[in-house]
N, C-alpha and C positions, 0 to 999 in steps of 0.2 A: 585318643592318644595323649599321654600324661607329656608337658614339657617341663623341661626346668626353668627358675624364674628367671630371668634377665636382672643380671647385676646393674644397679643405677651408680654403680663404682668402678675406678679401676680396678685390677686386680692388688696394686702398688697402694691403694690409697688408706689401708689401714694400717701403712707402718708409723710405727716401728711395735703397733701392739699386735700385730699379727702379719709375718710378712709374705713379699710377694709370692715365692716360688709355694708356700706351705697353698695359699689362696688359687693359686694355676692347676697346683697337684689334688687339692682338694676337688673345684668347683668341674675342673675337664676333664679329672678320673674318675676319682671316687662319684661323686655326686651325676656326672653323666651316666657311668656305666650304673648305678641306682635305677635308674630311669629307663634306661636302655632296657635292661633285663626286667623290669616290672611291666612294661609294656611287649615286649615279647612272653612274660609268661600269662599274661590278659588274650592272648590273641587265643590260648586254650580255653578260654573260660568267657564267650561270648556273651553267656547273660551277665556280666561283671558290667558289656562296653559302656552302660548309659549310666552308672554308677558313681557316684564321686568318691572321692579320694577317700572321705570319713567312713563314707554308706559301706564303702570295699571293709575298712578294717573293723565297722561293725557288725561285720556278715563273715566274718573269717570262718566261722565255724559252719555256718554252709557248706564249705569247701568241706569232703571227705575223702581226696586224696591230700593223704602227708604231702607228699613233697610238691606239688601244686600249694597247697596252702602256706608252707614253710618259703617259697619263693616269692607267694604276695607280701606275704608280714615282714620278711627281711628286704626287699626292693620296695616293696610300698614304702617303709618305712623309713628309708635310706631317702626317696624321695622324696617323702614330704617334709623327716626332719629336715632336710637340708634344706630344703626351699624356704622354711621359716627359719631356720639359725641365720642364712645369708641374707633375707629380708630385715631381718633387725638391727643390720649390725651397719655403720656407717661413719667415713672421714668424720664426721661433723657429732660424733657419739659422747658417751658418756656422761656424767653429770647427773642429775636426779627425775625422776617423774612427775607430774606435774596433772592438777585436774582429777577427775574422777578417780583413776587408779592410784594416784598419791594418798587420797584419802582412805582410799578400801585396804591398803600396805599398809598403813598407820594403825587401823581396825583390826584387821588380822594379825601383824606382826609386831606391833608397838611403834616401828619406822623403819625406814628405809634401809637405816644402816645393819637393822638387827634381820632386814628380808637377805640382803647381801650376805651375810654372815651363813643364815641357811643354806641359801643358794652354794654358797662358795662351798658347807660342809659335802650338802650331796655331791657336788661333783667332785670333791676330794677324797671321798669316801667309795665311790663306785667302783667295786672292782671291777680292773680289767676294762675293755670297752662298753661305752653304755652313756646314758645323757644324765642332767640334773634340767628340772623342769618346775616351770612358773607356771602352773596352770588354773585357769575360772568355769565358775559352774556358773549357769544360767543366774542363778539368783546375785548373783555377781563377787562372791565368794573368792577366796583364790587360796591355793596348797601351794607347797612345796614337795619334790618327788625325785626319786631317780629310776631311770630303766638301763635294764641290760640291751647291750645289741643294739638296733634297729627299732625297738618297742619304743611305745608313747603312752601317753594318759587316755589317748582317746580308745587305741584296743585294750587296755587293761581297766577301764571304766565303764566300755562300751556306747562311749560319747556321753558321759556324765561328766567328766573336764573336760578339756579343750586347753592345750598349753599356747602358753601366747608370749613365751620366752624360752630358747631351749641351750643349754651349754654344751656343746659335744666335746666328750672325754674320749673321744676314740685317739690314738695317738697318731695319727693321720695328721688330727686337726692341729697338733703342735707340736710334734717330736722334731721338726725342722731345726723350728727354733728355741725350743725351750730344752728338750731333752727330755730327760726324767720328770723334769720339773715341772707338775700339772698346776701346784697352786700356783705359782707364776704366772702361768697361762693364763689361768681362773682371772686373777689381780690383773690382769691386760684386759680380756676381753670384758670387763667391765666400762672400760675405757673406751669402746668402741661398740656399746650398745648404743639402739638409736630409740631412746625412750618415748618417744612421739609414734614410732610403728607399732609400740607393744601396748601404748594405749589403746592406739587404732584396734589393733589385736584384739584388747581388754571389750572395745566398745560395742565390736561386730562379733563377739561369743556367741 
């Protein structure tokens, strides 16, 4: 059975970049009932139970009933992004990366501020609900992405990335408080990344 991660935060403790009520509604609705329902549609699909999270959305296509498979990928998916957007993100956030990953950012993207700027376009650009994504390949490499919905780099790669930074554009995540205003949002929860997890992230790909 799939749980959700345990927040090492208040629900309070990322304002005023992201505030309480949006963090309550998020993490005790949206992101439970993710879970809830991904583990209830698992109980149909027994050979799944010893499976992990990744191994599930690298075998989606096993599945040959629609709507069993359409229920993993959208709950899976709901799951696991949110288990890492909520893992990264912390009181004590923001700032720059540091170590390995600063270097491979610099390699790939020229710097920091020019990966931000990507970052920031995908999620400004995704229509409708869907994430902007930092993700690393094995060779220690790293993209920039966005997905519709519930999707990730690892079912559309089939675990050839692995993201290790994810922005949810769902308006869930910010319509509390921002409104319309997604790049706002964008421009905050930069402020409240916790760049020492996503190295973590980067290190265990």
């Amino acid at each position: 059975m799939f749980k959700q991660i345990e927040l090492k935060y208040d629900f309070n403790a990322l304002e005023p970049h992201i505030d309480e009520l949006t963090m309550v509604t998020h993490y005790t609705k949206h992101h439970a009932a993710y879970t809830n329902n991904l583990n209830a549609a698992l109980e149909k699909l027994p050979e799944f139970s010893s499976k992990s999270i990744e191994e599930i959305f690298t075998s989606l296509d096993d599945i040959t009933d629609d709507a069993q498979r359409n229920a993993i990928k959208n709950n899976g998916g709901g799951f696991y992004n949110h288990n890492l957007y909520f893992s990264t993100l912390s009181p004590n956030g923001g700032g720059e990366p540091e170590g390995e990953l600063a270097e491979q950012i610099k390699k790939d993207f020229g710097s920091f501020e020019a990966l931000k700027d990507k970052l920031s376009q995908a999620a400004a650009a995704r229509f409708g609900s869907g994430w902007a994504w930092l993700s690393a390949k094995k060779d220690g490499s790293l993209q920039v992405s966005s997905s519709p919905n519930q999707d990730n780099p690892i079912m559309e790669s089939k675990g050839e990335w692995v993201p290790i930074l994810g922005i949810d554009v769902w308006e869930h995540a910010y319509y509390l408080k921002y409104k319309n205003l997604r790049v706002d949002y964008v421009k905050a929860f930069f402020e409240a990344v916790d760049w020492k997890e996503v190295a973590a992230n980067y290190k265990n790909r």
